[in-house]
C-alpha positions in Angstrom: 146.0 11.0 -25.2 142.7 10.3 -23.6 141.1 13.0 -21.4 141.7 11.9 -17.5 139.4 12.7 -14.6 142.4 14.7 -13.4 142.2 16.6 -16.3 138.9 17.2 -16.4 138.7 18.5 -12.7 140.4 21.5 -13.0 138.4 22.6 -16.0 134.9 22.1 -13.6 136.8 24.3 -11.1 137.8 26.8 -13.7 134.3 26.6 -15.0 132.5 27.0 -11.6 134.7 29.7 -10.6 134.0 31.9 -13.9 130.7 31.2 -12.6 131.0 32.7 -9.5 132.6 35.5 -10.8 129.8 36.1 -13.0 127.3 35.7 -10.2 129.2 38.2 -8.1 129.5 40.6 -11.0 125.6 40.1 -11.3 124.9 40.6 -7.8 127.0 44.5 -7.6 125.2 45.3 -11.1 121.7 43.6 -9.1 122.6 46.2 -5.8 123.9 49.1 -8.1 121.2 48.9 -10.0 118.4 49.1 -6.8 114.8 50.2 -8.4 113.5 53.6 -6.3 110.6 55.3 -6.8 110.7 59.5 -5.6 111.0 60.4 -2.5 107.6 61.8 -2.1 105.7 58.7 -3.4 107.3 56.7 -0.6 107.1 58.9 1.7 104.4 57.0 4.4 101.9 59.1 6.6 103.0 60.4 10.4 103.9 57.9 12.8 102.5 58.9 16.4 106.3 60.1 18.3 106.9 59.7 21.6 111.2 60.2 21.3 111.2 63.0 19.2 112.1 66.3 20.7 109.9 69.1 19.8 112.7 71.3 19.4 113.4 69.1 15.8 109.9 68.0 14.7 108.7 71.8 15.4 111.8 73.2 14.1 114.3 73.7 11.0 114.7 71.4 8.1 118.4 70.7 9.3 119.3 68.6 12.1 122.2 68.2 14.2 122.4 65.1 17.0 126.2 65.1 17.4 126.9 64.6 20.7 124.8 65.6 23.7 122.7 68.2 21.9 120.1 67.9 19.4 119.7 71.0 17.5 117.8 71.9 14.3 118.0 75.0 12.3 116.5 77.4 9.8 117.6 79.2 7.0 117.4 83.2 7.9 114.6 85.2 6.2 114.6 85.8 2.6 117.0 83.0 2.0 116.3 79.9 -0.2 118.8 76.5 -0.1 117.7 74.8 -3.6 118.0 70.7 -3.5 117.8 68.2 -5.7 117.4 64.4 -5.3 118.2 61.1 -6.7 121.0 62.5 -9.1 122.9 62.7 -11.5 121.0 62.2 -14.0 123.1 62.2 -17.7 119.9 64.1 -19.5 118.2 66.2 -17.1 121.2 67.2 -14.2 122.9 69.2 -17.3 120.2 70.7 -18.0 119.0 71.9 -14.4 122.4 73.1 -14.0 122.3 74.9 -16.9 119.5 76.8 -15.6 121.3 77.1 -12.1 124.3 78.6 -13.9 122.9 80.9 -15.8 121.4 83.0 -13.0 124.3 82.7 -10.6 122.5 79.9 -8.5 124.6 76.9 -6.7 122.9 74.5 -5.1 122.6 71.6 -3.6 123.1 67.9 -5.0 122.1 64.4 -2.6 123.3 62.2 -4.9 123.0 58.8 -5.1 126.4 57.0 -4.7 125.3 54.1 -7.6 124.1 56.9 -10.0 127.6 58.6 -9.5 129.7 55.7 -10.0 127.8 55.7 -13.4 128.6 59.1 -14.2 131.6 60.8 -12.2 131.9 63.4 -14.5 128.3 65.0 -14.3 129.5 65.3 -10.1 132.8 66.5 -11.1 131.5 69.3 -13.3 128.4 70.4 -10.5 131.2 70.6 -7.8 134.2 72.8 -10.1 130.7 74.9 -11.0 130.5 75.6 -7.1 127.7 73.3 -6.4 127.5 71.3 -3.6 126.9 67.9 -3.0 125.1 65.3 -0.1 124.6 62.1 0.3 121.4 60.7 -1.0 122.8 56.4 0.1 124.5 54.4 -2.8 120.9 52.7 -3.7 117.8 54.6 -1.9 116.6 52.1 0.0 114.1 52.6 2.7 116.9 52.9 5.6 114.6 51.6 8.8 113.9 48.3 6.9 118.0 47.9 6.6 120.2 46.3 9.3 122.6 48.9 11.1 125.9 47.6 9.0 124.3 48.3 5.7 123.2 51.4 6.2 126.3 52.2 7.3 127.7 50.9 4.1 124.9 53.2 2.3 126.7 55.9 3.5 130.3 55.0 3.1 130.0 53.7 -0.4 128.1 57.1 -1.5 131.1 59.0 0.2 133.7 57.1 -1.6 131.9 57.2 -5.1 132.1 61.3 -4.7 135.5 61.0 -3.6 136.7 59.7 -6.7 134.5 61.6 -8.7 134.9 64.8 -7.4 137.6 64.6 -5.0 135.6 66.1 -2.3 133.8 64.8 1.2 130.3 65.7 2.6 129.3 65.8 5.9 125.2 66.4 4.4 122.9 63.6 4.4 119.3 63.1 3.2 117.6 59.9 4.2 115.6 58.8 0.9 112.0 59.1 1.2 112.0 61.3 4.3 110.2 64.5 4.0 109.5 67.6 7.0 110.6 67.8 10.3 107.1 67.3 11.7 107.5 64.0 9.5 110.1 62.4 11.8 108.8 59.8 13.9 110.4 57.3 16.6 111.6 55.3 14.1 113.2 57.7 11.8 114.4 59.7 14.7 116.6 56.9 15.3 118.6 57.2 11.7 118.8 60.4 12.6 120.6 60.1 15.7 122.2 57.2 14.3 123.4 59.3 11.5 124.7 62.3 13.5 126.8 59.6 15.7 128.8 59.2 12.4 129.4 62.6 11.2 126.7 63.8 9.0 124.1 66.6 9.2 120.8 65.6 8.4 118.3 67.6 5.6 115.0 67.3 5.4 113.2 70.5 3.6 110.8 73.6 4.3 109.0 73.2 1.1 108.3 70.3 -1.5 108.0 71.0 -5.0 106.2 68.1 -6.1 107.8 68.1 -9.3 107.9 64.1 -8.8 104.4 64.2 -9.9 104.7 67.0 -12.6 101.8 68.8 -11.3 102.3 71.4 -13.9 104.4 74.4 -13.6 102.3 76.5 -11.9 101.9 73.9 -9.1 105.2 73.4 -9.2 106.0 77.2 -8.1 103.4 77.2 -5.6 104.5 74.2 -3.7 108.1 75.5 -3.7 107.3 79.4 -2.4 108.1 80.3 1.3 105.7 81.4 3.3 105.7 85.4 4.8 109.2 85.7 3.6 110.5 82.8 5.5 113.6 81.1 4.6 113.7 77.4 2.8 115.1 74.4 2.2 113.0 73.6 -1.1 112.9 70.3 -2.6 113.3 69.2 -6.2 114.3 66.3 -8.0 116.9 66.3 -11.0 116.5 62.6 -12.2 113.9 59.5 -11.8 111.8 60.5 -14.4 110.5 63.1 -17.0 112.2 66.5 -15.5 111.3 68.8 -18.2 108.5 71.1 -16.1 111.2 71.1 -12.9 113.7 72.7 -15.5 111.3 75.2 -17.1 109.8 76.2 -12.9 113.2 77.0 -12.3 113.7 79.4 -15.4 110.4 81.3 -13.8 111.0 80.3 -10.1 114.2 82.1 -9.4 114.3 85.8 -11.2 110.6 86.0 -9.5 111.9 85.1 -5.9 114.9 87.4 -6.9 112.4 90.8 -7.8 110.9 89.0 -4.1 114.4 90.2 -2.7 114.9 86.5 -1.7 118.7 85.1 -1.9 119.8 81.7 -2.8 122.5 79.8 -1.6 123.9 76.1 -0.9 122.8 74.8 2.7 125.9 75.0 4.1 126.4 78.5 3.0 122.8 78.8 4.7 123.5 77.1 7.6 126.9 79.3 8.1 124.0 82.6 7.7 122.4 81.4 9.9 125.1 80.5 12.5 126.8 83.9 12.0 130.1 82.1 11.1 131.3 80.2 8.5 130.9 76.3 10.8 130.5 74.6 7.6 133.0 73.9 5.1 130.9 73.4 1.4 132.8 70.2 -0.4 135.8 70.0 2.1 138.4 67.8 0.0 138.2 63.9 0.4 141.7 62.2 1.4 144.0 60.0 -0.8 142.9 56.8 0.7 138.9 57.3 -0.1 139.7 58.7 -3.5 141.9 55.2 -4.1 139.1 53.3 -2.8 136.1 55.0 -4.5 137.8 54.9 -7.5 138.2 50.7 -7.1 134.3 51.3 -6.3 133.9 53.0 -9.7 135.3 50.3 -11.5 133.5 47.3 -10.1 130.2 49.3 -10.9 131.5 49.7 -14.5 132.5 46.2 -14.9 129.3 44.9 -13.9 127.2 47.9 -15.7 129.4 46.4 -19.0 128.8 42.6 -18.2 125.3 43.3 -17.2 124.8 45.3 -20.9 126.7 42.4 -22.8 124.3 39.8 -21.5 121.2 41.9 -22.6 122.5 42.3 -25.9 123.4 38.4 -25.9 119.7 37.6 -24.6 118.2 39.7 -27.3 120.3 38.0 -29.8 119.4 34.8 -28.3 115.9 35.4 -28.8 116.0 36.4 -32.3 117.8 34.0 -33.4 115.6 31.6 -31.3 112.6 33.0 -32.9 114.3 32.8 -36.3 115.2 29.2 -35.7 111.5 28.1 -34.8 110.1 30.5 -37.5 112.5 28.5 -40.1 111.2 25.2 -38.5 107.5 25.6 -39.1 108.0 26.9 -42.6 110.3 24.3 -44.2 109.6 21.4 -41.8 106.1 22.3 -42.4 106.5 22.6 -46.3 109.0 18.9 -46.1 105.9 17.3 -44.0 102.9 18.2 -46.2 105.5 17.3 -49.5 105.8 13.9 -48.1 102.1 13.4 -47.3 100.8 14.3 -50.5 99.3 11.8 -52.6 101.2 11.8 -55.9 104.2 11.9 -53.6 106.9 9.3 -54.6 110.7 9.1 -54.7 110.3 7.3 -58.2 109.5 3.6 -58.9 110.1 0.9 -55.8 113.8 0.2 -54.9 113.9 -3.4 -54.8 117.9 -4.2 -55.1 119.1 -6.2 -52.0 120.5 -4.4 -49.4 123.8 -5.1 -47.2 123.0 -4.0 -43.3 126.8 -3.2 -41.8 126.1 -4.0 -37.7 129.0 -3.1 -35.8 129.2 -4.1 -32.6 131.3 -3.8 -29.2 130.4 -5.6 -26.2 126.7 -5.1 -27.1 125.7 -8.6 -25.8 122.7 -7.1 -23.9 120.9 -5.6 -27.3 122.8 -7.8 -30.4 120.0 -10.5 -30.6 117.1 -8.4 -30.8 119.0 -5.8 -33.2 119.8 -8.5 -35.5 116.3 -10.3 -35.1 114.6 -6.8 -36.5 116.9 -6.6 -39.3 116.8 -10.3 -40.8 113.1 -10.7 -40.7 112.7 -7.2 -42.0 110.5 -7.1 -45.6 112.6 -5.6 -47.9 112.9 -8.6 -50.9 116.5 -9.2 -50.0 118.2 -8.1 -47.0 122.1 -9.3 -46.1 122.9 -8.4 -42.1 126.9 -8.4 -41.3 127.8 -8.2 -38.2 131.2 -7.3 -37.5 132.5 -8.1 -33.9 135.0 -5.3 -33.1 136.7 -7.6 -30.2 134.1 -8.1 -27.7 134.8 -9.8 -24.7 131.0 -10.4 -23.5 130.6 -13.2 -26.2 128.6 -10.6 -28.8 129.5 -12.3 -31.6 128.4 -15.7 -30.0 125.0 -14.6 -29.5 124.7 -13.1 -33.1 126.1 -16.4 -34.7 123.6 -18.3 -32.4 120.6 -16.9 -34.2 121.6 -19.2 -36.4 119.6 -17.0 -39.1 120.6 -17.4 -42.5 121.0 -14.2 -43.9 123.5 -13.2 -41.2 127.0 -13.2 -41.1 129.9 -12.9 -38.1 132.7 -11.2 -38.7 135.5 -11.1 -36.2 138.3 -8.8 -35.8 140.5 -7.0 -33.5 139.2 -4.0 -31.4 139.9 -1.1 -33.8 137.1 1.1 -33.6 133.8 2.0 -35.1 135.0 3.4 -38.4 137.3 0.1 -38.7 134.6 -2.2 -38.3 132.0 0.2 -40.4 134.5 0.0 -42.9 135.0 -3.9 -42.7 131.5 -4.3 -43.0 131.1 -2.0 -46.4 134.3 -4.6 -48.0 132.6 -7.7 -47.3 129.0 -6.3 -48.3 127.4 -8.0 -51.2 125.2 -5.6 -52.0 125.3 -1.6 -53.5 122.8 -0.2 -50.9 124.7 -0.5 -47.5 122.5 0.2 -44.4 124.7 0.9 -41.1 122.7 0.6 -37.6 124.3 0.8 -34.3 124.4 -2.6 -32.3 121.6 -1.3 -29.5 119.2 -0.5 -31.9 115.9 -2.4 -33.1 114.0 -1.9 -36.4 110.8 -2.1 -37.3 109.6 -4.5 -40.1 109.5 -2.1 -43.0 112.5 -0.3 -41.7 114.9 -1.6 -44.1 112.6 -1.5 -47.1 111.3 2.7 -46.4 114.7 3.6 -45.6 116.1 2.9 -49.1 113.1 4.1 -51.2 114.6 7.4 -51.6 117.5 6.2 -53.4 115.1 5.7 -56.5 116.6 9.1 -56.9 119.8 9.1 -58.5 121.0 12.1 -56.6 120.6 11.1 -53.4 123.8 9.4 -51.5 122.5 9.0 -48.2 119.6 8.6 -46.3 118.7 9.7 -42.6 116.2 7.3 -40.5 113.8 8.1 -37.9 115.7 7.5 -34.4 113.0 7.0 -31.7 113.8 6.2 -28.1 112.7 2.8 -26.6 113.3 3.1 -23.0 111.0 6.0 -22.0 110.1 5.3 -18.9 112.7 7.1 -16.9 112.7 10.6 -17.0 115.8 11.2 -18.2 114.6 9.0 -21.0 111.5 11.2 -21.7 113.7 13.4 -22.0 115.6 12.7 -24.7 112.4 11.5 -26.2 111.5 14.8 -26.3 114.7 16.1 -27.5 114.6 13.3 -30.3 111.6 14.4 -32.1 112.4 18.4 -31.9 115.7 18.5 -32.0 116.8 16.0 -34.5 114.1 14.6 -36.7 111.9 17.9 -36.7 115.6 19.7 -38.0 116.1 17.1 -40.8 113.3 18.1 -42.1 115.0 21.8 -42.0 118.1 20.8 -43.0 116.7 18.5 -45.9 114.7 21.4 -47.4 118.1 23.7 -47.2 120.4 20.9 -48.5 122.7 20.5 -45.6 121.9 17.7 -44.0 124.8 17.6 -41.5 124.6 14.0 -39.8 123.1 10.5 -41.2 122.3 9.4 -37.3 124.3 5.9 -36.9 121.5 4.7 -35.6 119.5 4.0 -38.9 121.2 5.8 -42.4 121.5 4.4 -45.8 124.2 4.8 -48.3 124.7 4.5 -51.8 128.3 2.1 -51.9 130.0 4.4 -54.6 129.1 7.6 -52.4 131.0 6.2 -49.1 133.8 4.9 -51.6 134.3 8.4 -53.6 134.4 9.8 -50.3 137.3 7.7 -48.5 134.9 5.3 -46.6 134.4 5.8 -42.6 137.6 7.5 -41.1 138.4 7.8 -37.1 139.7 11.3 -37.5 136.6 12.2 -35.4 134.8 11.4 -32.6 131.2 11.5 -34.8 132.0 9.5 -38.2 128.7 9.8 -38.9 128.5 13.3 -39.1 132.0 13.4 -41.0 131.4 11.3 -43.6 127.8 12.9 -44.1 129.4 16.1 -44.5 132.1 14.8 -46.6 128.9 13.4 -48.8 127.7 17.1 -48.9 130.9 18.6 -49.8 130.6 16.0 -52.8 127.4 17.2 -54.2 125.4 13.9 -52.8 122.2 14.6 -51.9 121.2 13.6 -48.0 117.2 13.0 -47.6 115.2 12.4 -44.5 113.1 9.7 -44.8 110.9 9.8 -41.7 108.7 6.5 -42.0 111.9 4.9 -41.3 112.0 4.2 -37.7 114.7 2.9 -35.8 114.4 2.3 -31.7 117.5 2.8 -29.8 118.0 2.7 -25.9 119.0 6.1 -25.0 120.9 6.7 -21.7 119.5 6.2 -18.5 121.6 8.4 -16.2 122.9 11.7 -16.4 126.6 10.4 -16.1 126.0 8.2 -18.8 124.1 10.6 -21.1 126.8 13.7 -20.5 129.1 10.7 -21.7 127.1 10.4 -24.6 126.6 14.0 -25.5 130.4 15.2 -24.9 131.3 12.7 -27.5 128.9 13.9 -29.8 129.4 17.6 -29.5 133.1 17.5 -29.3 133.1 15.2 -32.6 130.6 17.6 -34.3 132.6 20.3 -33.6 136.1 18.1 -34.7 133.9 17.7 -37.9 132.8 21.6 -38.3 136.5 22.2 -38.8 137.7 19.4 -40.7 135.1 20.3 -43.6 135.5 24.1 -43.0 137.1 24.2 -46.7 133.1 23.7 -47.7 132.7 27.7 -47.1 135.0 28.0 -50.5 133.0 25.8 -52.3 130.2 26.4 -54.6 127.9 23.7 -53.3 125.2 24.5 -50.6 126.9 22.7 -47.8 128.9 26.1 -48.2 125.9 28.0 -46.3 124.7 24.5 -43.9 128.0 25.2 -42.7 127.1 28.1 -41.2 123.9 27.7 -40.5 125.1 24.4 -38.2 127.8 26.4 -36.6 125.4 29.3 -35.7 121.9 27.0 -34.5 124.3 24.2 -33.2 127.1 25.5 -31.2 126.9 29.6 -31.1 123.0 29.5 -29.9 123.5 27.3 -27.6 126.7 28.3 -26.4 124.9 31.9 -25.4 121.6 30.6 -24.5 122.7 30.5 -20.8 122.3 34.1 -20.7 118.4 33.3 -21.0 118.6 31.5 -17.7 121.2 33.5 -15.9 118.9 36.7 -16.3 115.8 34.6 -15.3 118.1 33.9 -12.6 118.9 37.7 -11.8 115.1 38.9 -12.2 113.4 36.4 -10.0 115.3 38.6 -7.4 114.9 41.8 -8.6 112.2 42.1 -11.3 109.7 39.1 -10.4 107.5 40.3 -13.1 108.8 40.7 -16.2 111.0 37.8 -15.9 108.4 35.6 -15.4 106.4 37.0 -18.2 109.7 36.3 -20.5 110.1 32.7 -19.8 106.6 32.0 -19.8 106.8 33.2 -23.1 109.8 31.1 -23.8 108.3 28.0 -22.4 105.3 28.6 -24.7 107.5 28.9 -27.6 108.9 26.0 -26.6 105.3 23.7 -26.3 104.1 25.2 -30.4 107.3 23.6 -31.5 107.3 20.3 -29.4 103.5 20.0 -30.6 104.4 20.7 -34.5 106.8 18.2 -33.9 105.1 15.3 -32.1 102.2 15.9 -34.9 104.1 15.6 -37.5 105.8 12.3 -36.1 102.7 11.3 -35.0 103.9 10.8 -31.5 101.3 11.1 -28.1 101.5 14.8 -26.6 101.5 13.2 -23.3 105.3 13.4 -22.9 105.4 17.0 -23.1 104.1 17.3 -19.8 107.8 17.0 -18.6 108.6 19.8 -20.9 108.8 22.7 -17.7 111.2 20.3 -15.8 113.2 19.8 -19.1 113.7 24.0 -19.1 114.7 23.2 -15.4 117.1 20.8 -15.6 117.9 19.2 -18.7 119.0 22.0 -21.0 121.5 23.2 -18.3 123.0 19.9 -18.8 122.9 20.5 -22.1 125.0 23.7 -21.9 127.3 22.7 -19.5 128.3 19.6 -22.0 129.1 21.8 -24.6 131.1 23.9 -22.7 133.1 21.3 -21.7 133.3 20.2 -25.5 134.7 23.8 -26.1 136.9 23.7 -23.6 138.6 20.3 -24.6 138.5 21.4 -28.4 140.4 25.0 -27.2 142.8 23.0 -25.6 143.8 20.7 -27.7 142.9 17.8 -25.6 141.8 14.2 -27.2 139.1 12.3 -26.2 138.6 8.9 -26.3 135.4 7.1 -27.0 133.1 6.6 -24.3 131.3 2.9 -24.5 127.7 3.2 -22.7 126.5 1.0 -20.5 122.9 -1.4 -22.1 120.5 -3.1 -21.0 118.6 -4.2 -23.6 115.7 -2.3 -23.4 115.6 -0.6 -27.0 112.2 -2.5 -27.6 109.6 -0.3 -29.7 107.5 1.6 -27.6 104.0 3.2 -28.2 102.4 6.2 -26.5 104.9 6.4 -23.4 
């Protein structure tokens, strides 16, 4: 039952909504996964103020601006409130709380709400240790570039990610990059009073340890001692980088303050000193509802961490097995080429026995008399041309019979396919060499006699031509030129070398009469006949040759509809052919391993080479850099083999300056058509053949 435009539909919706899953999975893992560098090395220099009371930019590292006062407070003398920022970190959090525990210590964590969606159970343990914990935002952004609604959710999202984790609520807050209260200007004065509207206490810090720039440990204690016996709110960092010396500081840093008679405690628990009663709750349990929600939070993250990790490890397979690909390409292509080019090169002595040339032909009235010209007037010593009409209604055979050339016959018969007329043809040949060429497609004068030449070998059953592409002056036509010489006639030199040949292109192939008998002749159990009965060859222990001074011009489709019509047909009846000959893997022969190697470099590579685009996709936005360095690499990659290629076909280079917009464009075509070719295959579906529209422009063309 043929495949319906009704049918079809729903798979584009399913398809483009797998999409935009994808993209929104891309987009959490794009925001979870926000770049920061520490808080110190953001922090800009002093702002003039003009809003900022002195009794905060001259006072206490924590800051109150709940209702209609705006207080700030100290820790009492001798008192020390450890912090650490931009955790949890899964290497060096366990350690610093190692260090913490050991000598009695809690402290404080602002953690950042992405970092603990990623790993719950490093917050879990620092809060049943009696740690406590404050909100560092979900991504540590630079708040006063954010509009009011996402900072908002900055906040939220942290609070629910520690709810779930830890079952607990924080009413701390630590803006990311912000440093001392004389620090504060207008604008983060603002946030601040912003922030105090919606609950939170803000925490800024006496003393900065500068670990973030691993000044040595020495430093590192010097920066984080109060002055005079004061009390502190001392920075340090437990993640973003190489934590080692803030570990080993804290082994020396807190017996010495300790023989200093100084105390440490949580900021809360300072802040409750300080007050003279216990205002603040440390880690006040979270209700059911934000536990719920964070815990949905926690699994969105985790989806997209996973889908984010699968496509890396997709994208590096991707590129080593592109790599392997081209690598294979320029060694045997490049062995096949200078084989062929050598001067004692020869298949053995000249084929001269006549050859039968099997035209089938389907409403091909605008190509027929120029197909047939090329092939009667060819030079071979005797060459038969059969044309077999397969119930035309555009007068097709008329034309051919017209000719009136005398090496040509008409036959007529009812429509019944390609392989039924293919097949018609081969019974009525004369002749043991049969030639088959598709009805749009013109030869050039020693066509006929270089494609048989390799049969002077008795092993070989069939021989590949040289398709080239007439119409090149549209770009989708350059296209395909392009395509053309890389991807098919630069891979039968590959697949020559290897012995797996997989397709004898319709366009222009050769086969011995005995060979396409033994194997059952042309069947329509696929959509690509050509490919099945080349395998079926294969399987047989026929050799399949390339000969590449055997050129054949075809017209190549000139829209996109048309050529996705063209290339569904062929990649759903490669892949109908894949499994019809999948018994070859039990066989001894070497189509056993071209198996294989065509499933892998013909429908698994590019079946996951998306993954190269969506991730250019996802870095243009988020790492610029590298991603351009990557698919300017890939691009290059691309231009070595296209100029291999074109060299060894002796084709103009000029072409290839549509090669970017081909990486743009083209090649997504390309994936999307074989997705579709999946999905019909997966489902069962049939397809019926898809008749192009010609125009009669398959004339030889020369440096377009």
């Amino acid at each position: 039952m043929p495949v319906s435009k009704r049918t079809l539909r729903p798979r584009r919706l399913v398809v483009a909504a797998l999409l935009l899953v994808l993209a929104s999975v891309l987009f959490v893992e794009a925001y979870a996964n926000a770049r920061f560098t520490p808080d110190a090395k953001g922090t800009s220099g002093n702002e003039p103020s003009e809003t900022v009371p002195s009794s905060v930019s001259t006072g206490g590292p924590i800051i109150n601006t709940a209702g209609q006062r705006h207080v700030s407070y100290r820790l009492p003398p001798k008192t020390i409130a450890l912090t650490f920022d931009d955790g949890p970190d899964p290497w060096w959090t366990p350690q610093i709380q190692r260090v913490l525990d050991k000598h009695g210590v809690d402290a404080t964590f602002f953690v950042v709400g992405s970092q603990v969606a990623r790993h719950p159970d490093l917050v879990r343990r620092l809060v049943s240790n009696g740690h406590e914990l404050g909100v560092h935002t979900f991504t540590h952004p630079r708040l006063s570039t954010l509009p009011r609604w996402r900072r908002h959710t900055e906040y939220t999202q942290t609070q629910l990610a520690i709810a779930n984790a830890a079952g607990v609520h924080t009413a701390l807050l630590r803006f990311p990059y912000s440093s001392q209260p004389s620090a504060i200007d207008d604008q983060q004065w603002k946030l601040v009073q912003e922030a105090g509207r919606l609950g939170y206490v803000v925490v800024v810090n006496d003393r900065d340890s500068q670990d973030w720039a691993r000044p040595g440990i020495p430093a590192i204690l010097a920066s984080s001692t109060p002055d005079g016996g004061q009390g502190a709110v001392v920075l340090m960092h437990d993640a973003g980088g190489d934590r080692g010396q803030t570990v080993a500081a804290l082994e020396e840093f807190i017996p010495r303050m300790r023989t200093q008679g100084y105390r440490f405690t949580t900021v809360s628990q300072g802040l409750n000193l300080t007050l003279g009663s216990p205002v603040m709750v440390k880690n006040p349990a979270a209700d059911p509802g934000d536990r719920w929600r964070g815990g949905v939070l926690l699994w969105v993250v985790g989806i997209a961490d996973a889908v984010l990790w699968l496509l890396k490890a997709l994208f590096i397979a991707v590129g080593l097995l592109a790599v392997a690909r081209t690598l294979l390409l320029f060694a045997l292509a490049g062995r096949h080429a200078r084989e062929r080019r050598a001067r004692r090169w020869s298949w053995g002595p000249p084929v001269t026995a006549p050859v039968s040339v099997i035209v089938p032909a389907y409403n091909e009235k605008e190509g027929i008399a120029a197909a047939v010209r090329s092939l009667a007037t060819g030079d071979h010593t005797e060459i038969e041309v059969v044309v077999v009409d397969d119930g035309s209604t555009d007068g097709t055979a008329d034309i051919a019979e017209g000719l009136g050339l005398p090496n040509v016959r008409v036959i007529r018969k009812a429509n019944g396919g390609k392989a039924s007329a293919l097949n018609t043809g081969v019974a009525a040949a004369r002749h043991e060499l049969i030639v088959m060429v598709d009805g749009d497609t013109v030869f050039e004068p020693d066509s006929v006699r270089r494609l048989v030449q390799p049969f002077a070998d008795p092993s070989v059953g069939a021989v590949a031509g040289n398709v080239k592409v007439g119409n090149r002056h549209s770009l989708v036509a350059r296209w395909q030129h392009i395509e053309y010489v890389i991807g098919f006639n630069l891979d039968r030199r590959l697949y020559e070398t290897l012995r797996c040949m997989p397709t004898v292109p319709g366009a222009i192939g050769a086969f011995r009469r005995d060979a396409l008998v033994a194997a059952g002749g042309m069947t329509d159990d696929t959509l690509a006949e050509d490919t099945d009965i080349t395998m079926a060859l294969c399987r047989a222990g026929w050799r399949i040759v390339y000969e590449e001074s055997a050129r054949a011009w075809t017209e190549a489709p000139a829209t996109l509809s048309q050529l996705w019509k063209q290339r569904y047909r062929w990649s759903y009846g490669t892949m109908q052919a894949m499994w019809k000959h999948r018994g070859a893997l039990r066989s001894r022969g070497p189509f056993r391993f071209g198996l294989p190697f065509l499933a892998l470099f013909g429908l698994v590579l590019p079946l996951v080479a998306p993954v190269i685009d969506l991730l250019a996709v996802y870095g243009l936005f988020f790492d610029r850099t590298a991603t351009v360095a990557a698919w300017s690499a890939m691009l290059g990659l691309q231009f070595v083999t296209a100029a291999v290629a074109f060299r060894l076909d002796r084709e103009s280079l000029r072409p290839l300056a549509v090669l970017p917009l081909q990486q743009f464009a083209y090649r997504q075509l390309m994936y999307l058509v074989l997705l579709q070719s999946v999905v019909t295959a997966l489902t069962g579906a049939r397809l019926r053949w898809h008749k192009l529209h010609r125009t009669g422009q398959a004339a030889v063309a020369r440096d377009v």
